[in-house]
C-alpha positions, 0 to 999 in steps of 0.5 A, a space after each residue: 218702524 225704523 230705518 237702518 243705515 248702511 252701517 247697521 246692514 253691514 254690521 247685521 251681516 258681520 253679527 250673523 256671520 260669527 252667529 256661523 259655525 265654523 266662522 272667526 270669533 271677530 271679523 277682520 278689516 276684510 270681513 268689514 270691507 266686503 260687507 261694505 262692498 255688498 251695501 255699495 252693491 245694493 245686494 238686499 240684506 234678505 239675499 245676504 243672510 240666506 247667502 251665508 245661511 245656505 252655505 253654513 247649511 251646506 257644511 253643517 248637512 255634509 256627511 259625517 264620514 266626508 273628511 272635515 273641512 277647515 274653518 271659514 276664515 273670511 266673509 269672502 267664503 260666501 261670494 259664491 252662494 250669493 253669486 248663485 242667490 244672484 243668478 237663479 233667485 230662488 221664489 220666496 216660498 223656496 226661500 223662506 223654506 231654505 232659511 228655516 231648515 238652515 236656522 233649525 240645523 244650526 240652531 239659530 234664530 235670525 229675525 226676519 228683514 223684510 
């Protein structure tokens, strides 16, 4: 088993970030910072995927006749998800379930972290 330092967690974070539709082909300096910013917090990296997974669900599952929404310019867009990750955990049944509808959706396939 290996140990990840805090640079692999961040750049975990900025990989699954432009993995995201709707999200920058590079991260800036900013993107790099918050991710840093959320290590230094200790946010578990579980919780940050399913962060930016369930927002990029959200967008991807909007109505097609809702106006278009412009594209994700920043990690920063996802503070909000993670605040509500933060404030009401959901159980890890509800999660696991959350990641794999979000993964199926936007097509992707994130390795589990834990």
């Amino acid at each position: 088993m290996s140990v990840s330092t805090p640079q692999d967690d961040i750049h975990t974070v900025l990989g699954l970030y432009l993995q995201l539709p709707d999200t920058p082909a590079y991260f800036s300096e900013l993107d790099h910072q918050q991710a840093g910013e959320w290590h230094q917090q200790q946010v578990p990296l579980p919780t940050l995927e399913l962060a930016l997974l369930l927002a990029a669900y959200r967008r991807a599952s909007r109505s097609p006749h809702a106006p278009p929404l412009p594209p994700i310019r920043s990690l920063r867009y996802f503070r909000p998800v993670l605040e509500e990750l933060q404030a009401n955990p959901p159980s890890p049944h509800v999660a696991a379930y959350l990641r794999y509808k979000a993964e199926k959706l936007l097509n992707l396939r994130i390795l589990p972290t834990a």
